[in-house]
C-alpha positions as CSV (number, residue, x, y, z in Angstrom):
1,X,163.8,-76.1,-58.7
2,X,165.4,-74.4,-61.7
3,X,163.7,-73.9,-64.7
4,X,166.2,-76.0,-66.6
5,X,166.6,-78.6,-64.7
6,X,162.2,-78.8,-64.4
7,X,162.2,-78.8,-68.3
8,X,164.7,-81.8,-68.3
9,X,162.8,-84.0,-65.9
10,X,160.1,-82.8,-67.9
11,X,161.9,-84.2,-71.3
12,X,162.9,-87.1,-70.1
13,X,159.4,-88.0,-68.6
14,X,157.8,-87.9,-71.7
15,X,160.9,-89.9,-73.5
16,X,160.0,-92.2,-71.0
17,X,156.2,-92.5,-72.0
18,X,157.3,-92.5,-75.8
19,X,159.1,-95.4,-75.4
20,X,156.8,-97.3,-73.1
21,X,154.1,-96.8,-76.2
22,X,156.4,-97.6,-78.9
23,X,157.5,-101.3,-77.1
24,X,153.2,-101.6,-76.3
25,X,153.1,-101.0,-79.8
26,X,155.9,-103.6,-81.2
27,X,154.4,-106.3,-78.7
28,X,150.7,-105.6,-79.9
29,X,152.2,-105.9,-83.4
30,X,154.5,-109.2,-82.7
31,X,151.6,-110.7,-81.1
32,X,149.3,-109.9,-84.5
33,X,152.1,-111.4,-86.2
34,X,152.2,-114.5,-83.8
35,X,148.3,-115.0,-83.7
36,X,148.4,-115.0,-87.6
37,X,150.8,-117.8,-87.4
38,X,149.3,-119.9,-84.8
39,X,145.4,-120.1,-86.4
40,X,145.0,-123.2,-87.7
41,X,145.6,-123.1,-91.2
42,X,144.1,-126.1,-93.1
43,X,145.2,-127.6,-96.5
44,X,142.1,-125.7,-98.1
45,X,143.8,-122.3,-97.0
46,X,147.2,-123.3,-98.1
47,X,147.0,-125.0,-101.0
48,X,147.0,-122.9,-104.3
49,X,147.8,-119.6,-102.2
50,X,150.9,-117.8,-103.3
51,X,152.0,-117.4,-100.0
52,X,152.4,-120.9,-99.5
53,X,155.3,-121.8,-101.3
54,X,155.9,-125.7,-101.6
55,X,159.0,-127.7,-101.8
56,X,159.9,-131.5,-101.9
57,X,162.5,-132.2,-99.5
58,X,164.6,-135.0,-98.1
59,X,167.5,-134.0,-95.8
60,X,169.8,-137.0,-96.6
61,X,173.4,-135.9,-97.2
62,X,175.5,-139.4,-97.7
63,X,175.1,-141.9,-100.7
64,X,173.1,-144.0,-98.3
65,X,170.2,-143.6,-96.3
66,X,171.0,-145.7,-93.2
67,X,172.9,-142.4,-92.0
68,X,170.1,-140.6,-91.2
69,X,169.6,-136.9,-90.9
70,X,170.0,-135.4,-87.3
71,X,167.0,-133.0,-85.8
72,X,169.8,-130.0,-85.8
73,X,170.7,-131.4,-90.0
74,X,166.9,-131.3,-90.2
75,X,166.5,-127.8,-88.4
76,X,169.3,-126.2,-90.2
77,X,167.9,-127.0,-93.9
78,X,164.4,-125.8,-92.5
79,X,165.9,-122.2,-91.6
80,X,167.3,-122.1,-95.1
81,X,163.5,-123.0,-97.0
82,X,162.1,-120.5,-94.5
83,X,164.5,-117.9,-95.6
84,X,163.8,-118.1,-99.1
85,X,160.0,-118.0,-98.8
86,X,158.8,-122.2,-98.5
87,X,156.5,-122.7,-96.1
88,X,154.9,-126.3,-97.6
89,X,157.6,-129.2,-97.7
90,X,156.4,-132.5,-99.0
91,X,158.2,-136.2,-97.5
92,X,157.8,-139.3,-98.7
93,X,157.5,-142.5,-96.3
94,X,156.7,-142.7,-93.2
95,X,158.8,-146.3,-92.4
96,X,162.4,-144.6,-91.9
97,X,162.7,-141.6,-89.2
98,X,163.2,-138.8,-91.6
99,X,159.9,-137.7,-91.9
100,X,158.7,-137.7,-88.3
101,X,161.9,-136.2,-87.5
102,X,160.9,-133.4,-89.9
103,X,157.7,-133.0,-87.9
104,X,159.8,-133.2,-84.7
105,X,162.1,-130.2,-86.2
106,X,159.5,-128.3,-86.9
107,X,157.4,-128.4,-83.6
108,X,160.7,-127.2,-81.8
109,X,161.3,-124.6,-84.3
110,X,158.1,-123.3,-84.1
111,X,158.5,-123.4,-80.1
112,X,161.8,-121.2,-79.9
113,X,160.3,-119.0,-82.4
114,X,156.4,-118.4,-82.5
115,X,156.6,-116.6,-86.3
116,X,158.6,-119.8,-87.5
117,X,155.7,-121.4,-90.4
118,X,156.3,-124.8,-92.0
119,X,153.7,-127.0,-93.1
120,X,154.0,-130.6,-94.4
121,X,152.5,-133.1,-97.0
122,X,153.1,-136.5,-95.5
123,X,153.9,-139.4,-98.0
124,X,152.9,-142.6,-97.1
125,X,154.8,-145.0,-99.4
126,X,152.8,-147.7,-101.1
127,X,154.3,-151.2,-102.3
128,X,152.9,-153.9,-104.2
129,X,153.5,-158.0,-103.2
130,X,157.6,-158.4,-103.1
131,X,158.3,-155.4,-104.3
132,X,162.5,-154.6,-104.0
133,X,162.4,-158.0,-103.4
134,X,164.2,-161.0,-105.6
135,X,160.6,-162.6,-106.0
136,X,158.4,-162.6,-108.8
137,X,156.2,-158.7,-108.0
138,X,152.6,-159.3,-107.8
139,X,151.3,-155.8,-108.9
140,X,147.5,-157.1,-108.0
141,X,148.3,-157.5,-104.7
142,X,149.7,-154.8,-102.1
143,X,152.7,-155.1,-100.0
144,X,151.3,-156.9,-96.3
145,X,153.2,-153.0,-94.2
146,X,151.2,-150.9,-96.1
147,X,148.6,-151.2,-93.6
148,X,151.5,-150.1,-91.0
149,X,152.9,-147.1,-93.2
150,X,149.6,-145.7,-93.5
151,X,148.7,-146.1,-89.9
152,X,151.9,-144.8,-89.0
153,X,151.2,-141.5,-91.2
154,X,147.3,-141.4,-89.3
155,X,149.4,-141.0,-85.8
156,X,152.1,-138.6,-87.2
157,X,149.1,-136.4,-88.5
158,X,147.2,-136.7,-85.4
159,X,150.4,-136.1,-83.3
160,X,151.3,-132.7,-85.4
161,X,147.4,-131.6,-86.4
162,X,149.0,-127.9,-86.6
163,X,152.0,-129.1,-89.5
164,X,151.0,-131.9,-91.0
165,X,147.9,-130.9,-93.4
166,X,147.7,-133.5,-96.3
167,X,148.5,-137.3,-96.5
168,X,149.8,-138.6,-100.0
169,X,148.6,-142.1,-100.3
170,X,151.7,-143.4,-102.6
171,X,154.1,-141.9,-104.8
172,X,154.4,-143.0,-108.1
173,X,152.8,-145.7,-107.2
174,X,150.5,-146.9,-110.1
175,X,152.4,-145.3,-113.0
176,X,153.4,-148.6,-115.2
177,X,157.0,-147.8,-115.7
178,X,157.1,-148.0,-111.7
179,X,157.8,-151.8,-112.2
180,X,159.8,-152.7,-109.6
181,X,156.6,-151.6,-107.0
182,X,153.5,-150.5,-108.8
183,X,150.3,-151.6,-107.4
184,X,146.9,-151.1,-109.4
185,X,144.5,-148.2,-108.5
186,X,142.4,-150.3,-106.1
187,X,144.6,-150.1,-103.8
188,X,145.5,-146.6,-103.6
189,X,141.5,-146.1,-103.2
190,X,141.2,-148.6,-100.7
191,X,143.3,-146.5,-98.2
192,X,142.2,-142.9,-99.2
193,X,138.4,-144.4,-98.6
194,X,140.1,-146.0,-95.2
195,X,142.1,-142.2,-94.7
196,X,139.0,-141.0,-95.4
197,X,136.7,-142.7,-92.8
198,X,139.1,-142.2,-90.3
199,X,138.3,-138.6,-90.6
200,X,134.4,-138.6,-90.7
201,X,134.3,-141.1,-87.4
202,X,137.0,-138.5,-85.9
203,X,140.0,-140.7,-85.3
204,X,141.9,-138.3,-87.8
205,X,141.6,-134.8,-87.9
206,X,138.8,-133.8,-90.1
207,X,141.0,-131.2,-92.0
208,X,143.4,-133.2,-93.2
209,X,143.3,-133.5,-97.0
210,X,143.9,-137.2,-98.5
211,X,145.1,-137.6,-102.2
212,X,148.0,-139.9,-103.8
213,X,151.1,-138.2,-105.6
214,X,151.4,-140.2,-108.9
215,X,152.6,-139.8,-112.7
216,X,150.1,-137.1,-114.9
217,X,149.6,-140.2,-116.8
218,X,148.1,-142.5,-114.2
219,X,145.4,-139.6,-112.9
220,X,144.4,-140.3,-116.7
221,X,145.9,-137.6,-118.5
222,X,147.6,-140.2,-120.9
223,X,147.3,-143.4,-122.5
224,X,143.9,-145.4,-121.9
225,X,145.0,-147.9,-120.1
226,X,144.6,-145.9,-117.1
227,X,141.3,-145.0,-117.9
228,X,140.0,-147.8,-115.6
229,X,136.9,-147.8,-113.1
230,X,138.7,-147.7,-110.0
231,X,140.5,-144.5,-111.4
232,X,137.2,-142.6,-111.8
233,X,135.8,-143.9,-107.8
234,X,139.9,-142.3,-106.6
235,X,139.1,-139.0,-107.9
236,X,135.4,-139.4,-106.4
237,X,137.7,-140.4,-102.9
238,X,140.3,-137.8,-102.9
239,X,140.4,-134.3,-102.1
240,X,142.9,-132.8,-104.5
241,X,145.0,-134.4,-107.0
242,X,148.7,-134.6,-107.0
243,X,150.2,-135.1,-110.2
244,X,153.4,-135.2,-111.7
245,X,155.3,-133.9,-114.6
246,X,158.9,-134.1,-115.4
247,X,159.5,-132.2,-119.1
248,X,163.4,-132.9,-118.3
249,X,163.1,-136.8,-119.0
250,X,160.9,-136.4,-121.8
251,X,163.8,-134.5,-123.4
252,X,165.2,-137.9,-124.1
253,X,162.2,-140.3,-123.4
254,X,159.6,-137.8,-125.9
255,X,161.7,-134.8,-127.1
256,X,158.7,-133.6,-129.3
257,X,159.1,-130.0,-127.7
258,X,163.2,-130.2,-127.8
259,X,165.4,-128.9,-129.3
260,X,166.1,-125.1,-131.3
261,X,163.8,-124.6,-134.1
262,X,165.2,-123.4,-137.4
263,X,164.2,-119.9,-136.9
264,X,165.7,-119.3,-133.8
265,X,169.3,-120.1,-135.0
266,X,169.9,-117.0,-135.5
267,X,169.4,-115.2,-132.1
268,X,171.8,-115.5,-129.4
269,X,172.0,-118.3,-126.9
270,X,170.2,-116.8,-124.1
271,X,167.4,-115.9,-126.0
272,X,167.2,-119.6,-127.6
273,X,167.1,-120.6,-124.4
274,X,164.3,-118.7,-123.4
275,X,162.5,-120.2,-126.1
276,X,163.3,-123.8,-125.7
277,X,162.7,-124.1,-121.4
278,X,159.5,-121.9,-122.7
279,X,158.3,-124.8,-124.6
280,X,159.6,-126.9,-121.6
281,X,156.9,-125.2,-119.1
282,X,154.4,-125.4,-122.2
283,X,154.8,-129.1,-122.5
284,X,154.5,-129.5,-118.7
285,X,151.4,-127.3,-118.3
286,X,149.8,-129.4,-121.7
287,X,150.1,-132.4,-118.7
288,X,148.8,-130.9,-116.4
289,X,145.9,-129.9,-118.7
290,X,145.0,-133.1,-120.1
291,X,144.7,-134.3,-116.4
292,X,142.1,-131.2,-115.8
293,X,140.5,-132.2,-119.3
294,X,139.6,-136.2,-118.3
295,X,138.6,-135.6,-114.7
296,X,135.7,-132.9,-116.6
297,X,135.1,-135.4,-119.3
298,X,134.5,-138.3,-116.2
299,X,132.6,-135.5,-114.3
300,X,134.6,-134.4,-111.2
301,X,135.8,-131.1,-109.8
302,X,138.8,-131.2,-107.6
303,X,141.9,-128.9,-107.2
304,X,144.4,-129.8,-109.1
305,X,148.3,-129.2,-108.1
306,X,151.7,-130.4,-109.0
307,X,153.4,-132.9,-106.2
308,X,156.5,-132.9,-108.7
309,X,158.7,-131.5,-111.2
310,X,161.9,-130.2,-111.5
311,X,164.9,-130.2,-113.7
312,X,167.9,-131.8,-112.8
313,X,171.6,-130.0,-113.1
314,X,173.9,-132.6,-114.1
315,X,173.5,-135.8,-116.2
316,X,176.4,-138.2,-117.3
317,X,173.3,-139.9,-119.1
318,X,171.2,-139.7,-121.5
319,X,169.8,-135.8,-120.3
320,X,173.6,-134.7,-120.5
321,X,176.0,-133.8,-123.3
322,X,176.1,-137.5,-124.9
323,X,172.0,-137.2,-124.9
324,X,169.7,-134.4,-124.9
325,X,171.8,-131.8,-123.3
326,X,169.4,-130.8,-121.0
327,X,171.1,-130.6,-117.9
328,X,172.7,-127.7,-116.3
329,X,172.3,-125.0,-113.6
330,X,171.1,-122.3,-116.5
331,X,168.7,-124.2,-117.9
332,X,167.8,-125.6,-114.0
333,X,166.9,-122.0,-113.2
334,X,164.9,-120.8,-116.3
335,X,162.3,-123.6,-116.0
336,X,162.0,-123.0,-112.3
337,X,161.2,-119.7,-112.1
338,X,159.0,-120.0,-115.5
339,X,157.2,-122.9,-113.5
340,X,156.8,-120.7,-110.1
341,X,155.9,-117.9,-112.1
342,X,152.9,-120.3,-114.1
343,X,151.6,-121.8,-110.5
344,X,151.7,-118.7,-108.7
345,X,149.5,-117.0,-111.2
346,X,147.4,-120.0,-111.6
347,X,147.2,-120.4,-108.3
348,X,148.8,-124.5,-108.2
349,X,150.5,-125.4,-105.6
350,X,154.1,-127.2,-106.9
351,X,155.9,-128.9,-104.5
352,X,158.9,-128.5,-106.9
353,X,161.5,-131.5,-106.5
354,X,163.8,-130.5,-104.7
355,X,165.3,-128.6,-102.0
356,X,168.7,-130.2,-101.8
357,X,170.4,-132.7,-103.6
358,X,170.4,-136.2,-102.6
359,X,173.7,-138.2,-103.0
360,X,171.7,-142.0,-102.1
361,X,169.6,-141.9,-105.1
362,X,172.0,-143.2,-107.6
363,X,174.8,-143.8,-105.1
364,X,176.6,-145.9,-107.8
365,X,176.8,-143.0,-110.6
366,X,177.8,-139.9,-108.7
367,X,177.1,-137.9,-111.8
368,X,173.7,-139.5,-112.3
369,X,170.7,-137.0,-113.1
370,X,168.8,-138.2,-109.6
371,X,171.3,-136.9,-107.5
372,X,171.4,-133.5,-108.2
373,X,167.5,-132.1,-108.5
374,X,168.6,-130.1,-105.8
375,X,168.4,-126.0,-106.2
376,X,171.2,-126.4,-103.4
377,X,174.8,-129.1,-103.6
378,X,174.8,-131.5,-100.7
379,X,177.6,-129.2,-99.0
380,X,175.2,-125.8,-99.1
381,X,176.1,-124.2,-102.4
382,X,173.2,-122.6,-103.8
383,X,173.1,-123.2,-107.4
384,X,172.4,-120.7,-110.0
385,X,168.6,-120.1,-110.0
386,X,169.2,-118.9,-106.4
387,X,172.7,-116.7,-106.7
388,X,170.2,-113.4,-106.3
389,X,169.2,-114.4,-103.4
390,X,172.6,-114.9,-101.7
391,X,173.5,-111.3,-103.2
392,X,170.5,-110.3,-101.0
393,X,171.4,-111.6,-97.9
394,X,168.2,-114.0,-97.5
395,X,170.8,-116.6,-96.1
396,X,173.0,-114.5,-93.9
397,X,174.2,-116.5,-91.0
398,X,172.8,-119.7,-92.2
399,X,174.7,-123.2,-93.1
400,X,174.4,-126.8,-94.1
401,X,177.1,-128.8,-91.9
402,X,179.9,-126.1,-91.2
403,X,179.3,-124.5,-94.5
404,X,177.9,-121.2,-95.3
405,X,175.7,-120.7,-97.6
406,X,177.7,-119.6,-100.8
407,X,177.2,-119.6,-104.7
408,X,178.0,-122.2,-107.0
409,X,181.0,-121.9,-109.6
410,X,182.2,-119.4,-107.1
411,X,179.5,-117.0,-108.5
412,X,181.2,-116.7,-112.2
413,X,178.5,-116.8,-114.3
414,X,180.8,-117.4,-117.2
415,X,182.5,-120.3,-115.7
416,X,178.9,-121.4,-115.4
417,X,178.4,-120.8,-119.4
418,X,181.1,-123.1,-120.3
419,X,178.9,-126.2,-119.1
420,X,175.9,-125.1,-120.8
421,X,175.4,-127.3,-124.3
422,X,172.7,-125.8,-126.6
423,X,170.4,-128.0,-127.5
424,X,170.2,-129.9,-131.1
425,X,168.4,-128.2,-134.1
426,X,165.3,-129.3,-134.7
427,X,164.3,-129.6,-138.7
428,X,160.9,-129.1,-138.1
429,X,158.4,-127.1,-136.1
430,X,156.4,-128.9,-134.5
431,X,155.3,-127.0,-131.3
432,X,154.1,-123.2,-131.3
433,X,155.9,-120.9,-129.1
């Protein structure tokens, strides 16, 4: 054999053994990735870690929910929350398919792909006595299918132990102003006690955390007339508390932090905005606080974390430019990230409302503030706060429907600026900043 031709065998053999180590090495290292994945992860672990971020979601894209969402709709908006970092989506009833089609989506996700991580707080809707109905509500006495929707949210958690790792008992549901369907504490802690059973006699799994997703004001962080009996025994029954703050409506409903006070007339608009959606966060976290502050002052310790807010981007109403001039995707962006930036240093989670705008919610008024919470249009435009992203790539090959995933206003940020309103001038100053 020549010397050359030895020294190329030779060359190639130990090509041969290079490679063989570096693929042992990337399939030792995709399996690490895939074991980190598959442990089982329980609400305790996820809940207030950074790494967990959370997201309310519903995945209806017509003005009505009796067209409901496909599992490939379903699958194609989970790709896009994966992409940009969520890995805790929150749903809301259990009685129409969306939610176990969620879970469904997910399992088969997570099958094709072992690295796929998605997580779920399951709602399970609470109504009182003829509630939607034309008959007179009775808000002392509970709808007769709660029993079902909770039952039916027992199964779903038991069928998906790995996704589904906390059960909301209601939403919204004993916050007066709810008065087409609130019910009175007792009997969100008559099924958290039940939920909560269920787990110590092992019908449901014992990691599962139970709480209810309600207004800051009914976990007692407002007037008295929450400060009831059966309040105190529900934070004695649940494991966290969900509560919910939404500084957008107060704009209109309690505007004491709105508005540009007089000695910020004089900087430009970006910075005034800064300071106003400051203040926004400010008067949100001042919620969230008092909450904190009456569960010490009843003597009870729980995690506390946000099962709502958000900041809607268009208002015909009265949070638009004939009222408070809140809305708008600048504004929409400033108090998200200010509120991600709070939680994730404060370690709340904040299942911030929402992923995608829904079109059902106030089917009647296309331009009405509940349709458009969404940090993404119903056709897959990704509004403002998330234009960096797109410039990054993070949704590369990814659509909603047959649309990629583009920018809003066509990415002109001063086409943007032309919707933006400032809002009024305050004459006094009431909050620090």
């Amino acid at each position: 054999m020549k010397k050359t031709t030895y020294i190329a065998i030779l060359c190639f053999a130990v090509l041969l053994i290079s490679c063989g180590k570096q693929q042992k090495q990337q399939k030792e290292q995709q399996q690490m990735e895939n074991s980190k994945v598959s442990k089982n992860l329980s609400a305790k672990d996820i809940l207030g870690n950074p790494d967990y971020q959370a997201i309310s979601y519903g995945g209806y894209r017509f003005n009505t929910r009796d067209k409901q969402p496909s599992i490939e709709d379903l699958q194609q908006d989970l790709k896009i929350m994966h992409a940009m970092g969520i890995r805790f989506l929150r749903t809301y009833n259990v009685r129409l398919p969306h939610a176990s089609n969620v879970l469904k989506a997910i399992k088969q996700l997570k099958q094709e792909d072992p690295s796929f991580e998605m997580y779920v707080m399951l709602g399970a809707w609470i109504d009182c006595k003829n509630a939607w109905t034309d008959k007179p509500v009775n808000h002392n006495e509970e709808a007769e299918y709660n029993a079902d929707e909770i039952q039916r949210a027992a199964d779903l958690a038991n069928q998906y132990p790995d996704i589904v790792k906390v059960i909301a008992v209601g939403n919204e549901a004993m916050v007066k102003w709810a008065a087409t369907y609130y019910v009175q504490p007792n009997v969100i802690l008559k099924w958290v006690k039940y939920l909560q059973n269920q787990k110590k006699s092992g019908k449901l799994n014992k990691d599962v955390w139970i709480t209810c997703s309600d207004n800051f004001a009914s976990w007692g962080g407002g007037d008295n007339i929450y400060h009831v009996p059966d309040l105190e025994k529900l934070y004695k029954a649940v494991d966290y508390v969900s509560i919910h703050t939404y500084p957008m409506h107060d704009t209109h409903y309690n505007p004491i932090f709105w508005g540009i006070m007089p000695k910020e007339k004089k900087l430009n608009n970006t910075k005034i905005l800064h300071h106003v959606m400051k203040r926004s966060l400010n008067y949100a976290v001042s919620q969230y606080d008092s909450v904190v502050s009456y569960m010490n002052s009843i003597g009870v310790k729980k995690p506390v974390h946000i099962g709502e807010t958000g900041w809607a981007s268009v208002s015909n109403g009265q949070y638009g430019a004939k009222g408070a001039k809140a809305t708008d995707e600048y504004k929409q962006a400033l108090y998200y990230n200010m509120m991600r930036d709070w939680s994730n240093k404060n370690k709340v989670s904040c299942f911030y409302f929402e992923a995608f705008d829904e079109p059902w919610k106030d089917y009647h008024n296309k331009l009405g503030s509940e349709n458009h919470f969404g940090l993404f249009t119903v056709d897959g435009k990704a509004k403002y706060v998330l234009w960096d992203e797109v410039d990054k790539g993070t949704f590369k090959g990814l659509k909603r429907g047959d649309n990629p995933i583009t920018k809003t206003y066509d990415g002109k940020l001063s086409d943007l600026l032309l919707e933006v309103d400032m809002p009024p001038i305050k004459k006094d100053i009431i909050l620090n900043h």
